[in-house]
N, CA and C of each residue as an Amber inpcrd file, in Angstrom:
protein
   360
  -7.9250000  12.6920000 -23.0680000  -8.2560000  11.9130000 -21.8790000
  -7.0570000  11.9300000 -20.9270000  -7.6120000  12.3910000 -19.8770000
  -6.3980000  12.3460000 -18.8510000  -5.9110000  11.0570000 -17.8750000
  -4.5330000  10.6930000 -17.6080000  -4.5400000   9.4900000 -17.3680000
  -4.4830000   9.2470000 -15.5250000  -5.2530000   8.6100000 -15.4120000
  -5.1030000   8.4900000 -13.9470000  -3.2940000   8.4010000 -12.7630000
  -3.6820000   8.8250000 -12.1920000  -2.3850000   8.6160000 -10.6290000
  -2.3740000   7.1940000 -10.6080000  -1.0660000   6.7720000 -10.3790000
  -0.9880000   5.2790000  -9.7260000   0.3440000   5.8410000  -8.7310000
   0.1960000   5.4310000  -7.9610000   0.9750000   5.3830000  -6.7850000
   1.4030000   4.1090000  -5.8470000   2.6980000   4.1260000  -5.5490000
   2.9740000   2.6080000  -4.5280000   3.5580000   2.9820000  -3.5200000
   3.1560000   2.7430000  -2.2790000   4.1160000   3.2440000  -1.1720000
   4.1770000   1.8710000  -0.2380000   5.4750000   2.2230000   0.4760000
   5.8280000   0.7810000   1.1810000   5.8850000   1.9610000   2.6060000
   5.6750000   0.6370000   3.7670000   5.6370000   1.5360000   5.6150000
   6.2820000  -0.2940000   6.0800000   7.1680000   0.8150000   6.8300000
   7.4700000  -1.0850000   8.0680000   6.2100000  -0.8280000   9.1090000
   5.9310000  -2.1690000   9.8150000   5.2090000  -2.1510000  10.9430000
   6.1540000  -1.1580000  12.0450000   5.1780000  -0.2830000  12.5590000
   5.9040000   0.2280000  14.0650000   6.2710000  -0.5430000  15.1500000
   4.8690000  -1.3490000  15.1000000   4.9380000  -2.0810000  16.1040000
   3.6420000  -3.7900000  16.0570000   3.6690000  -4.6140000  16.8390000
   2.4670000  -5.2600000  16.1630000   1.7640000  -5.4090000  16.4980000
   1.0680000  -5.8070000  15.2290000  -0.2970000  -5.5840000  14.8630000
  -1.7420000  -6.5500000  15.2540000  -2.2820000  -6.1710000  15.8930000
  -3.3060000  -7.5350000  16.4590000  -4.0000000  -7.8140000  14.9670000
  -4.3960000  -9.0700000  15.6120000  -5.2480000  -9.7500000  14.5160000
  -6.5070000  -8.9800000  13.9630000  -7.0700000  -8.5550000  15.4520000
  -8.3250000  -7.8400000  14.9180000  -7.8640000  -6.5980000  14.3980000
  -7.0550000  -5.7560000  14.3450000  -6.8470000  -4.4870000  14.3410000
  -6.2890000  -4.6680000  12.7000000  -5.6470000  -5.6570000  12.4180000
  -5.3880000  -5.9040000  11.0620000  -6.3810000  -6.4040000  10.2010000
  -7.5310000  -7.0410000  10.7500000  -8.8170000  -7.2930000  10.1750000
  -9.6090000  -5.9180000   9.8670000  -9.6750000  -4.8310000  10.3400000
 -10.0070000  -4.1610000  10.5760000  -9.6340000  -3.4060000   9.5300000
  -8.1210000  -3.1290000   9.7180000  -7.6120000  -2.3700000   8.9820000
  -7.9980000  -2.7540000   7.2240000  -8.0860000  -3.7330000   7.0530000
  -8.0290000  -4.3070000   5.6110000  -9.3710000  -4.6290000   5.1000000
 -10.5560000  -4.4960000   5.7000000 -11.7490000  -4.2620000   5.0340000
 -11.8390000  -2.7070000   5.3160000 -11.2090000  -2.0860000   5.9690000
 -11.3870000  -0.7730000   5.4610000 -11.2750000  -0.4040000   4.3600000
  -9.4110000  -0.7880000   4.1350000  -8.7670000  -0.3150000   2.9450000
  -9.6730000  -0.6090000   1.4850000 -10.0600000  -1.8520000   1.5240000
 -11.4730000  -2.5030000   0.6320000 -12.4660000  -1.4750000   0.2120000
 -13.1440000  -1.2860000   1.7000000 -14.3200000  -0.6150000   1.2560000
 -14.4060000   1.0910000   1.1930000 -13.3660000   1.6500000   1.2620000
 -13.0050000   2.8730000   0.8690000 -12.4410000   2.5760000  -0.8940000
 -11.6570000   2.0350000  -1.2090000 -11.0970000   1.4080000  -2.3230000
 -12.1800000   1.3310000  -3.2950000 -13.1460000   0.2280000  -3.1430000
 -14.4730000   0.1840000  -3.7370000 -15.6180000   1.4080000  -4.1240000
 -15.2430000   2.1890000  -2.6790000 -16.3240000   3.1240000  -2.9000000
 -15.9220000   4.1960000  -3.2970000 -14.4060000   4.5170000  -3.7150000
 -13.8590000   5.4460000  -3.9650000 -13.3990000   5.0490000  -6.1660000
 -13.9530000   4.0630000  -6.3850000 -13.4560000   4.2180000  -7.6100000
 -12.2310000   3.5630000  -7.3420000 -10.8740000   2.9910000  -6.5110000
  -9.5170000   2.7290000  -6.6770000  -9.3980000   1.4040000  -6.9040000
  -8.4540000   1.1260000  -7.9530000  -8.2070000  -0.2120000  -7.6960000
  -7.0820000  -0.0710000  -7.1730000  -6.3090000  -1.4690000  -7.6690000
  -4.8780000  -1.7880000  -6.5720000  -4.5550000  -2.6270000  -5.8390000
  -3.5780000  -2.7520000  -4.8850000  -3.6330000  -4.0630000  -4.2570000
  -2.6520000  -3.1550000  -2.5260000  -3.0660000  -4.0770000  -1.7350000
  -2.6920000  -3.7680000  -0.3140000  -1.6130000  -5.5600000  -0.2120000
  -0.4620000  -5.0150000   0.2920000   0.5960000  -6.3960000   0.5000000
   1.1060000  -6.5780000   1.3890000   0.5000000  -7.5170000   2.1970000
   1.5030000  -7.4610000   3.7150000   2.7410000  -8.5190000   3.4650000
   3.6870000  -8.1660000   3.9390000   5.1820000  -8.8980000   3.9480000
   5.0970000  -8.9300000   5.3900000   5.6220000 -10.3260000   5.2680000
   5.8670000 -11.4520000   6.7200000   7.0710000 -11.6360000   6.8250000
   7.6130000 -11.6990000   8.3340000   8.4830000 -12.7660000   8.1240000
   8.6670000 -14.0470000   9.1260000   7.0650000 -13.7190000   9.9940000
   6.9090000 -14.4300000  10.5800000   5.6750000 -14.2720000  10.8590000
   4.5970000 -14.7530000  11.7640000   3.0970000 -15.1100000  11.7690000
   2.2140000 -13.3760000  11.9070000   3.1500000 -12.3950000  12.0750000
   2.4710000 -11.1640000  12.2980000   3.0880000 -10.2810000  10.8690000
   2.8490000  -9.2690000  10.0540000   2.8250000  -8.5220000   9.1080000
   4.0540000  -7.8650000   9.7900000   5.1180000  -7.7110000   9.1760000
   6.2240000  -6.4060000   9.1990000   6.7540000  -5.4270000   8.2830000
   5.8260000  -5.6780000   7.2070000   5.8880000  -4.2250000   6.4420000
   4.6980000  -4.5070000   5.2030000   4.4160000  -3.6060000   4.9730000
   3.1690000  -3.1330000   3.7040000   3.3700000  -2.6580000   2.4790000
   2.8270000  -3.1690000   1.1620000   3.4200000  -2.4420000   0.1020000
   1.8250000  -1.5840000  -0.4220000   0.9960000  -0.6510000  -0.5180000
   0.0240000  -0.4540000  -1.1750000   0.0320000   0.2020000  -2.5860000
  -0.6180000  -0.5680000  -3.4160000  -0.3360000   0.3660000  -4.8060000
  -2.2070000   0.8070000  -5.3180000  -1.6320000   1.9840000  -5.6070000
  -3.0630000   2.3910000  -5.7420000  -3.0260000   3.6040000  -7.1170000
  -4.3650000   2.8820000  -7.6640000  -4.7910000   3.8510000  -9.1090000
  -6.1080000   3.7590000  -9.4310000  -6.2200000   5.0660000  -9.7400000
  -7.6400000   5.8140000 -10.1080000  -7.8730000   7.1240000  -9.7980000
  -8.6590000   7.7180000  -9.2550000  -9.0390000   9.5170000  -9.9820000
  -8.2230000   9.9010000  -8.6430000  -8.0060000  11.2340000  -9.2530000
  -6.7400000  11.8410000  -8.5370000  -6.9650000  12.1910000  -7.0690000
  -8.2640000  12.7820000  -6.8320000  -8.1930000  12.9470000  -5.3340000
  -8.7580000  12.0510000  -4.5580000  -9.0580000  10.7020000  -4.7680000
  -9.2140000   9.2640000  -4.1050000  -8.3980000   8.7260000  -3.7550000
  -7.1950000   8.5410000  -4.7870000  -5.8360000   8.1730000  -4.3260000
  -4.6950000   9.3290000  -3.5780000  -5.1780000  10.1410000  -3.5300000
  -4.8030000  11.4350000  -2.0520000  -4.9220000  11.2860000  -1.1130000
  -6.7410000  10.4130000  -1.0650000  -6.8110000  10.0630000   0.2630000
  -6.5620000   9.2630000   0.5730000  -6.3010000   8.2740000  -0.1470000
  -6.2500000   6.7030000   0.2040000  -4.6640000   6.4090000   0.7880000
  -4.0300000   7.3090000   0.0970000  -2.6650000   7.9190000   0.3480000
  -2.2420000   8.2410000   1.6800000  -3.0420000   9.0350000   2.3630000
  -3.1750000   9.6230000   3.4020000  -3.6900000   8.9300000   4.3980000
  -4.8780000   8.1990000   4.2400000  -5.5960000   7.0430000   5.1150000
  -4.2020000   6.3500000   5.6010000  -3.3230000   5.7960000   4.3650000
  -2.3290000   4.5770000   4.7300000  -1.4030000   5.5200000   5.4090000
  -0.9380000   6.5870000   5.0220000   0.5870000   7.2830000   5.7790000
  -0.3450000   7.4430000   7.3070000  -0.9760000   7.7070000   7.2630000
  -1.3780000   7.9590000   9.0670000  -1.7000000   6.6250000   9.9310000
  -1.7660000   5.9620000   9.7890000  -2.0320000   4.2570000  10.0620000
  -0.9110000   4.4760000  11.3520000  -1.4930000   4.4570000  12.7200000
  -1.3210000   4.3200000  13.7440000   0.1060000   2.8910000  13.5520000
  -0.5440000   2.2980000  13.1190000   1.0510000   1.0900000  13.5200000
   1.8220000   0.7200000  12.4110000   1.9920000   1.8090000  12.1400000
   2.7130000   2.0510000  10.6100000   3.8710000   2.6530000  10.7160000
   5.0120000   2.9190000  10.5900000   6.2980000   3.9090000  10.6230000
   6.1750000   5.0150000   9.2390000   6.5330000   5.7170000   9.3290000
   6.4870000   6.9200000   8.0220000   6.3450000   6.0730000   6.4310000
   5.6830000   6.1240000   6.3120000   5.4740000   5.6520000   4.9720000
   6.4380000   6.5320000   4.0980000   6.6980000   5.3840000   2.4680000
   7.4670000   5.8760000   1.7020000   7.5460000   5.8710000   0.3300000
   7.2700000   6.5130000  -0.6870000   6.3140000   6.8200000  -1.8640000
   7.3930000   6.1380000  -2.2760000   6.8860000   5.0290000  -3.3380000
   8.0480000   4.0800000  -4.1830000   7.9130000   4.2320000  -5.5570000
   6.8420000   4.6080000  -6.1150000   6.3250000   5.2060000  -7.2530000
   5.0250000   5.9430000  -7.1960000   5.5640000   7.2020000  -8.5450000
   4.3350000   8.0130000  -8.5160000   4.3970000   7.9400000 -10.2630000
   3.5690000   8.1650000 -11.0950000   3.2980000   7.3160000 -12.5510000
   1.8730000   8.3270000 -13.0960000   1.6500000   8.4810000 -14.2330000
   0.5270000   8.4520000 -15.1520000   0.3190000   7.6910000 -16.2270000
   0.3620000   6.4160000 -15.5850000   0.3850000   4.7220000 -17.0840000
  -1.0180000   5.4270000 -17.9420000  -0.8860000   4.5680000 -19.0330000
  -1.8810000   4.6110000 -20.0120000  -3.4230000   3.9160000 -19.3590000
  -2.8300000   2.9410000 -18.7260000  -4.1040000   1.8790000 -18.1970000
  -3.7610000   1.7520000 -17.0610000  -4.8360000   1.2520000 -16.1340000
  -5.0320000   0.5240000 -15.0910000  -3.6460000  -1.0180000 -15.1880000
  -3.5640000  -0.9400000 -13.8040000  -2.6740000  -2.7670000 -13.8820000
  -3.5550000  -3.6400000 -13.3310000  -4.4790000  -2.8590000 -12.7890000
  -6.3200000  -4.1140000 -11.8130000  -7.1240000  -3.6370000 -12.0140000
  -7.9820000  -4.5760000 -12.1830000  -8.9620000  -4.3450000 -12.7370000
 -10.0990000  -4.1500000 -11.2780000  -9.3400000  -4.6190000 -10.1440000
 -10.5620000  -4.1420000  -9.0990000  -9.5020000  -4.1130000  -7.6610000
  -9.4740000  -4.2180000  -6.7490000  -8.9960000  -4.4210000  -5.4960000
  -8.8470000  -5.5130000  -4.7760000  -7.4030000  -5.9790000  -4.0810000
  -7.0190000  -6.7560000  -3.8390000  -6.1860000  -7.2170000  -2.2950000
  -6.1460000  -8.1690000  -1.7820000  -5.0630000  -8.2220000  -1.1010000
  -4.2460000  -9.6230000  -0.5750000  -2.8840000  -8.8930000  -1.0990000
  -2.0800000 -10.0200000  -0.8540000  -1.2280000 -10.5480000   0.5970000
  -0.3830000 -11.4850000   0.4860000   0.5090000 -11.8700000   1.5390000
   1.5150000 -12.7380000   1.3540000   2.7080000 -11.7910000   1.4060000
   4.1120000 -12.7660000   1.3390000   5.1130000 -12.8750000   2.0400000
   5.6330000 -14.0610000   2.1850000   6.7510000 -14.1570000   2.9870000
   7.5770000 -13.0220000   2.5770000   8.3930000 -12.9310000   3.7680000
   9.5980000 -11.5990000   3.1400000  10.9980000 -11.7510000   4.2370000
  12.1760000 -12.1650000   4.2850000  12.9590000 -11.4700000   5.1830000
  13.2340000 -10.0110000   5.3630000  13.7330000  -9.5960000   6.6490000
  14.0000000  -8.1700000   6.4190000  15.1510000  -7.7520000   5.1850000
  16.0910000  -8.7060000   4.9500000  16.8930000  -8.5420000   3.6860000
  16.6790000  -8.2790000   2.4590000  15.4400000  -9.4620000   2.1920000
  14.6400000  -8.6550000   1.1860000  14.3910000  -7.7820000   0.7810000
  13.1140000  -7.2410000   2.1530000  12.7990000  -6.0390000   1.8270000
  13.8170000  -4.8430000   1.7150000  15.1980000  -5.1760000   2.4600000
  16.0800000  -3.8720000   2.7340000  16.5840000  -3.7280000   0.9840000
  16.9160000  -5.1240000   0.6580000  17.2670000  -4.9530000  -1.0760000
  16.3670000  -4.6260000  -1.8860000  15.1570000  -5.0190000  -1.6930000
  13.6390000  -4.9810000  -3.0530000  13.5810000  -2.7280000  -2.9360000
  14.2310000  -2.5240000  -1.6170000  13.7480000  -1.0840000  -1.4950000
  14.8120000  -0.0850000  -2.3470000  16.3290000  -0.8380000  -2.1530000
  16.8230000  -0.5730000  -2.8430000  17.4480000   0.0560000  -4.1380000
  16.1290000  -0.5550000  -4.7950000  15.9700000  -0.0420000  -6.0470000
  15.2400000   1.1470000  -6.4310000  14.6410000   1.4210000  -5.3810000
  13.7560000   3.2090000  -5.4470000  14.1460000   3.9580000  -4.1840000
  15.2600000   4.7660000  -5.0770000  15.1920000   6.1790000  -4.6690000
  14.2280000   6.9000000  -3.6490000  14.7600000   7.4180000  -2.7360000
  14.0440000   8.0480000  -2.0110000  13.1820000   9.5680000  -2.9150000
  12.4740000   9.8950000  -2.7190000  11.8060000  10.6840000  -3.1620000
  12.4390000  12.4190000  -2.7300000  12.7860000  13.4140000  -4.1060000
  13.2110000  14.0420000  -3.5100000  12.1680000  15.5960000  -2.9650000
């Protein structure tokens, strides 16, 4: 049995993000997610009332999470996305699709990134 892709990539906001356009954006991510077999979770980091950076982690069959991959790196108000892990776990970590929201300073995030290597 072969073990599925899990993947996590983090993007800062380019620029911001309207309300609707972020509504938008996040029942997409859902219903591609759903209909694609992926679970995972989509994470917006705040550090104030608008989203300034994204963490998405995504797992399930290999060329769903390619695209789903791809859906997020092209995201118009997104800056270059940046692969934080790439993995073949034994299991799933969700059991379905999700999305979160947390406070974050930019310090944070500059340290939490810290810890992963740029991809070579």
């Amino acid at each position: 049995m072969s073990r599925l892709p899990q993947v996590v990539l983090f993007a800062r906001s380019a620029r911001e993000v309207s309300a609707l356009e972020l509504e938008v954006f996040l029942e997409e991510s859902r219903d591609r997610a759903v209909d694609l077999e992926v679970t995972g979770s989509l994470m917006l980091l705040h550090s104030g009332a608008r989203p300034t950076a994204f963490v998405q982690w995504l797992e399930g069959p290999s060329g769903a999470v390619r695209d789903l991959e791809d859906e997020f790196s092209n995201q118009p108000f997104l800056d270059s996305s940046r692969t934080l892990v790439r993995a073949h776990p034994q299991s799933r970590v969700y059991a379905s699709w999700g999305v979160t929201r947390r406070l974050a300073t930019d310090r944070q995030i500059v340290k939490a990134l810290e810890r992963f290597p740029p991809e070579q």
